[in-house]
VOZA-950799 format. One record per residue (C-alpha): x, y, z negated. Coordinates in steps of 0.05 Angstrom, whole numbers, padded with zeros to 5 digits, always signed. Each point is the difference from the previous one (the first is absolute). Layout:
# residues N
XYZ;...
END
This chain:
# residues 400
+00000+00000+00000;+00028+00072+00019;-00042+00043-00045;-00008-00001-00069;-00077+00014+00011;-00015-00062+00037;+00025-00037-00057;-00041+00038-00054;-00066-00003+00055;+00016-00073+00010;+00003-00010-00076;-00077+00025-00014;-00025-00042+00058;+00032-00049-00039;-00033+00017-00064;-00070+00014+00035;+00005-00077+00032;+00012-00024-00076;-00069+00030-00033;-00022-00026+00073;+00020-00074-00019;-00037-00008-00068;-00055-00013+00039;-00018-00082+00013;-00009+00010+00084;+00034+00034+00052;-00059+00022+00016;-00020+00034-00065;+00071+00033-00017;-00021+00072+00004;+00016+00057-00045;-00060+00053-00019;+00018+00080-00010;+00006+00027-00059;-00058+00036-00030;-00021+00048-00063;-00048+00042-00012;+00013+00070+00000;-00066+00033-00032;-00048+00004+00051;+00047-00022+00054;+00037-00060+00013;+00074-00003+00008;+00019-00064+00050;+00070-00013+00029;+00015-00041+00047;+00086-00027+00027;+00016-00021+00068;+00072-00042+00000;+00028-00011+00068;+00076-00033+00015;+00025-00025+00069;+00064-00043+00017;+00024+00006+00064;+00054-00019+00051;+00020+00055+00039;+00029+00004+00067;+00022+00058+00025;+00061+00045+00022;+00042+00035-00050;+00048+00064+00016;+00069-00015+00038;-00038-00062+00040;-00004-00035-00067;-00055-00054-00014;-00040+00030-00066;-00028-00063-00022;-00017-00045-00067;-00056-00020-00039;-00036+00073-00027;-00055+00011-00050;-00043+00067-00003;-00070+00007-00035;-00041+00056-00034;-00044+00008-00076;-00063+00036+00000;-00042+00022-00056;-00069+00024+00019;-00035+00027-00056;-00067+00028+00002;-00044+00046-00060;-00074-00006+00028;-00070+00019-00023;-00061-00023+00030;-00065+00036-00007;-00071-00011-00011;-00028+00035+00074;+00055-00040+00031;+00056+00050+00002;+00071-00032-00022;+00059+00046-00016;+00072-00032+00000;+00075+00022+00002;+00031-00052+00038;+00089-00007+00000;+00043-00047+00029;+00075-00001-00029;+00048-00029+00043;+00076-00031-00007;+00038-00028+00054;+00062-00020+00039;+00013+00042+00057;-00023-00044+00056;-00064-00009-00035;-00021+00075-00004;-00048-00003+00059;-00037+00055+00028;-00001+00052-00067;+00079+00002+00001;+00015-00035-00070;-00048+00045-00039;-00012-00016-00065;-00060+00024-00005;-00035-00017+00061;-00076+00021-00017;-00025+00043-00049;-00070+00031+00016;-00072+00015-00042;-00060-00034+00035;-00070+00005+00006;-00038-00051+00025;-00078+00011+00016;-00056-00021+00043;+00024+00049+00055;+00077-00022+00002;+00064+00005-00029;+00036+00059-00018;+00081+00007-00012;+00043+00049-00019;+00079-00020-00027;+00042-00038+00039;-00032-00044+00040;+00001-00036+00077;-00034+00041+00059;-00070-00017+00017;+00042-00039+00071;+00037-00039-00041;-00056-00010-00048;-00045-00028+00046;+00051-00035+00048;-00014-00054+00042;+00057-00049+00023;+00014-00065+00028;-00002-00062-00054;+00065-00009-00044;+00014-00063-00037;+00036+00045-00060;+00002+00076+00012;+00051+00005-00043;+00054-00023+00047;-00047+00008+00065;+00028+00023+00063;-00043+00059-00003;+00010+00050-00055;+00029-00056-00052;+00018+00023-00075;+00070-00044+00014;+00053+00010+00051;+00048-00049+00012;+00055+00043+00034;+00048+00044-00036;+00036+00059+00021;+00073-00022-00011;+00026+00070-00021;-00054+00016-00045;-00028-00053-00022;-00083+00032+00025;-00049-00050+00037;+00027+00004+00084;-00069+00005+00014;-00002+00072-00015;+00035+00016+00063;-00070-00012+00029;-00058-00030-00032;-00054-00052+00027;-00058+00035-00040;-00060-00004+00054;-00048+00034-00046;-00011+00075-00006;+00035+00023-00066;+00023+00067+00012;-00018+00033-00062;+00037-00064-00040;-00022+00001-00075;+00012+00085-00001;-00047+00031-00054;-00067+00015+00034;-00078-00008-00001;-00036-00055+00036;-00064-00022+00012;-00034-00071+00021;-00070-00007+00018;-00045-00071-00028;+00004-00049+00058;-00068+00005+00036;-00018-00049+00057;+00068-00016-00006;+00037+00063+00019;+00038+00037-00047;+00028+00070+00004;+00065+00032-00032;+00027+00080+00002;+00059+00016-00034;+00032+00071-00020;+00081+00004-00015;+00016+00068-00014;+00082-00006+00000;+00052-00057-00005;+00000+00016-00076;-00010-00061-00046;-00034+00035-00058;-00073+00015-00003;-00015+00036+00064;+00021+00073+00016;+00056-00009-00068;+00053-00016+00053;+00021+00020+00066;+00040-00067+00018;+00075+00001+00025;+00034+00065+00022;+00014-00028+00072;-00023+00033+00071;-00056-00029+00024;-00034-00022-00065;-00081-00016+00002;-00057+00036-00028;-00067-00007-00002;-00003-00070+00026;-00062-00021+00013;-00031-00077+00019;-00065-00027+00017;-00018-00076+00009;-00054-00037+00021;-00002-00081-00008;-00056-00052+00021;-00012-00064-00005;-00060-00044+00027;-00010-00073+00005;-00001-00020+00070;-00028-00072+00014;+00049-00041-00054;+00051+00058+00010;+00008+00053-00044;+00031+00061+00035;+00041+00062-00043;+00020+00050+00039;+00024+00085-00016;+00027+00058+00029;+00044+00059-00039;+00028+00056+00008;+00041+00058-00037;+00020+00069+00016;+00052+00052-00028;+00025+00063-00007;+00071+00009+00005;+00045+00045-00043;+00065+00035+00014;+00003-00031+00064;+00061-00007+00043;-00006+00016+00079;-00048-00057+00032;-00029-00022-00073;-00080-00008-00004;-00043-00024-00058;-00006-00078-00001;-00049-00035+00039;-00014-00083-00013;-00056-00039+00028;-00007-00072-00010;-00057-00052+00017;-00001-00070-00016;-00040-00066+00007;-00010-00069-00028;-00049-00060+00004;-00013-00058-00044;-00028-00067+00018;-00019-00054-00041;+00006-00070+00029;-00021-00039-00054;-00011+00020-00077;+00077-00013-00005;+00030+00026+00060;+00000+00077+00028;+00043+00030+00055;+00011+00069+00002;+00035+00050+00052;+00006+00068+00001;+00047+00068+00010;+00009+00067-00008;+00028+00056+00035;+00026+00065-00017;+00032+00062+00038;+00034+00063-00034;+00037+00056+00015;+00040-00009-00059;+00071-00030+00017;+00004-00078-00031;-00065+00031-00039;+00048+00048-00041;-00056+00064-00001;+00051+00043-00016;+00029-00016+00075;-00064+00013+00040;+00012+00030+00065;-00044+00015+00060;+00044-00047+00044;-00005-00070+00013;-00041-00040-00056;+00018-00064-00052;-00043-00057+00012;-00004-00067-00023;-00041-00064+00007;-00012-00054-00045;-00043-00063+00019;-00016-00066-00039;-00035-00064-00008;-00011-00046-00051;-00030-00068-00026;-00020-00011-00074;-00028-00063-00039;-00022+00009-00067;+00065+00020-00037;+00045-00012+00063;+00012+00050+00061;+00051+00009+00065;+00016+00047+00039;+00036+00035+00053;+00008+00072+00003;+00030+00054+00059;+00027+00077+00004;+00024+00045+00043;+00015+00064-00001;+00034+00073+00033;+00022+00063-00041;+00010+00057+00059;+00063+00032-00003;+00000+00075-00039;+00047+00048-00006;+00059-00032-00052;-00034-00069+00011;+00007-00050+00050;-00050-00040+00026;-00019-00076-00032;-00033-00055+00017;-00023-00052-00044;-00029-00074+00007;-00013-00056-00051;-00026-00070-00006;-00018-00040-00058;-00028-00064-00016;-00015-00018-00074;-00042-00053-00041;-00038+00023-00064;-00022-00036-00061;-00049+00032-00048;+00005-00047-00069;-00050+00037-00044;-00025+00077+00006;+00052+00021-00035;+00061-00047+00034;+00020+00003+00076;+00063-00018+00035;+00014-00002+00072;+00065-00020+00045;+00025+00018+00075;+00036+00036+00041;+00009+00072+00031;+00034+00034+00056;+00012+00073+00005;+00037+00030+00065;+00010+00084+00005;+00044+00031+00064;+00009+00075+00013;+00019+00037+00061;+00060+00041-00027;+00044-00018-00058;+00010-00062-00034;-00016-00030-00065;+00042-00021-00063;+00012-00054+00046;+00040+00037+00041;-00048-00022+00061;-00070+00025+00033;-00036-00061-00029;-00019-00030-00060;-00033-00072-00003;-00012-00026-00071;-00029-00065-00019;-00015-00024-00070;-00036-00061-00037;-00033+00014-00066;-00040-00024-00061;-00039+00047-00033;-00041-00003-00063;-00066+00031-00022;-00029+00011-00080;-00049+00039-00004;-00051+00008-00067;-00079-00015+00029;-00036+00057+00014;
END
């Protein structure tokens, strides 16, 4: 192990799959939040324990081979102090703590603390304000993934390392195909009831700050966002034996202290996905998503009015009871900007999942990654990158 953090991550899994075991079946080994009453409110938390091993294979700096068995994970507390209501109103402050090794930081950058917001939840919809997802990522519609966590498309674990410093290679250029350009920045949100099936989601980020909203103006960097905002709309029918989930998003920006050719930040995403049940064991599923940007390798802070970042992520996959395959594709272009070259992506994975109890998972397979630019080379000293990896990862989770 080459962190310290994967150890201590690794070590709480550990202890989570112990309480897990006192249990007589596998099938019964779950672990139940915390709870205590807090007056008239109810304090719950809940821990999330994730840990990977991994074989990497990829290219290290001066043509050396940066290989050998790897761990990474990540910790999260999730507490929540809600109050539920007579008329139906409930009122709840809802965190999630976080602790992890670098190539587990996923899309909030190794925050600690990921999500802190007050919500209000009534007949008429759900209302944010803290830090919290967009309504496009919120409501986000992909292809099937046999463990997010270290899915193709926007997984929580990386399995390539920057050899100089030691950051998740992925963040040369990310496969995230869903619209998430106001990340988990302090802002107000709003999702409607689901009605007929449809659901609708607005979203208002006033800066990059990650305090309540309008505390903090974000990074002092040309080109910084403002007033971000998203809007989402999701569906999904039954169709014959198929059921069908499909949204569009998008987000718009304002930029500030802009450099020549600098605009606010545009995203738009859609994706798709179908489910069929072949027996009362068996479903196959398939699905994708597809997002364009004018933000370079989705950085907002390098949106430009010429040629956009794109990507495309597409899936199927087979489940049976507790078991599931399956096979996942990317690919991907980041337009070349002043100071940045331009990068193409593309990524296969196949994996197999196992899901023990609802609070143990574990799944096993195999990933390749492959980026090339048009000017410049990598740590590599070369124009191409092409990374394979085999891995193991592990899921606790308390049940929810």
């Amino acid at each position: 192990m080459r962190n310290g953090k994967a150890v201590w991550v690794l070590g709480a899994a550990a202890w989570l799959a112990g309480l897990c075991a006192a249990s007589a079946a596998p099938s019964d080994w779950t672990v139940a939040p915390l709870s205590f009453p807090a007056g008239n409110a109810e304090l719950t938390i809940n821990a999330q324990a994730s840990g990977a091993l991994f074989g990497p294979d990829q290219p290290g700096q001066n043509g050396k081979k940066f290989d050998g068995t790897q761990a990474s994970g990540t910790f999260r507390l999730m507490p929540t102090l809600r109050r539920d209501y007579d008329s139906g109103l409930a009122l709840s402050l809802e965190g999630v703590v976080a602790a992890s090794d670098p190539l587990s930081r996923g899309r909030y950058d190794g925050d600690a603390l990921e999500r802190l917001a007050g919500v209000a939840r009534t007949g008429l919809g759900t209302v944010q304000i803290g830090l919290a997802d967009g309504a496009g990522y919120a409501l986000a519609v992909t292809g099937p993934k046999v463990d997010p966590g270290v899915s193709l498309d926007d997984p929580r674990t990386s399995f390539f390392r920057d050899p100089a410093g030691g950051r998740a290679l992925t963040e040369l250029f990310p496969l995230r195909a869903e619209v998430g350009a106001s990340s988990n920045y302090a802002k107000f949100t709003y999702a409607s009831p689901e009605l007929f099936g449809i659901q609708l989601g607005l979203s208002f980020t006033p800066t990059e700050g990650k305090q309540l909203p309008f505390m903090n103006a974000g990074p002092h960097v040309p080109g910084r966002q403002a007033d971000i905002w998203e809007a989402a709309s999701r569906v999904s029918q039954d169709v014959g034996p198929v059921t069908v989930s499909a949204y569009g998003a998008f987000a718009t920006g304002r930029a500030e202290h802009k450099l020549a050719g600098q605009h606010g930040v545009s995203d738009i995403g859609f994706g798709l996905r179908a489910d069929y049940p072949v027996n009362d064991e068996i479903t196959v599923s398939l699905g994708g998503a597809y997002r364009t940007s004018n933000a370079h390798a989705f950085d907002i802070n390098q949106s430009w009015g010429g040629p956009a970042s794109r990507v495309l992520a597409a899936s199927g996959m087979i489940s049976n009871g507790t078991w599931s395959a399956g096979l996942e594709y990317g690919n991907g272009v980041a337009g070349a900007v002043p100071g940045q070259p331009r990068i193409g992506l593309n990524g296969w994975e196949a994996s197999l999942g196992y899901q023990v109890s609802s609070s143990i998972g574990a799944s096993t397979g195999w990933q390749h990654l492959s980026y090339g630019r048009n000017s410049g080379v990598f740590f590599s000293g070369s124009s191409r990158l092409s990374m394979d990896a085999v891995f193991v990862h592990l899921n606790l989770t308390t049940s929810q």
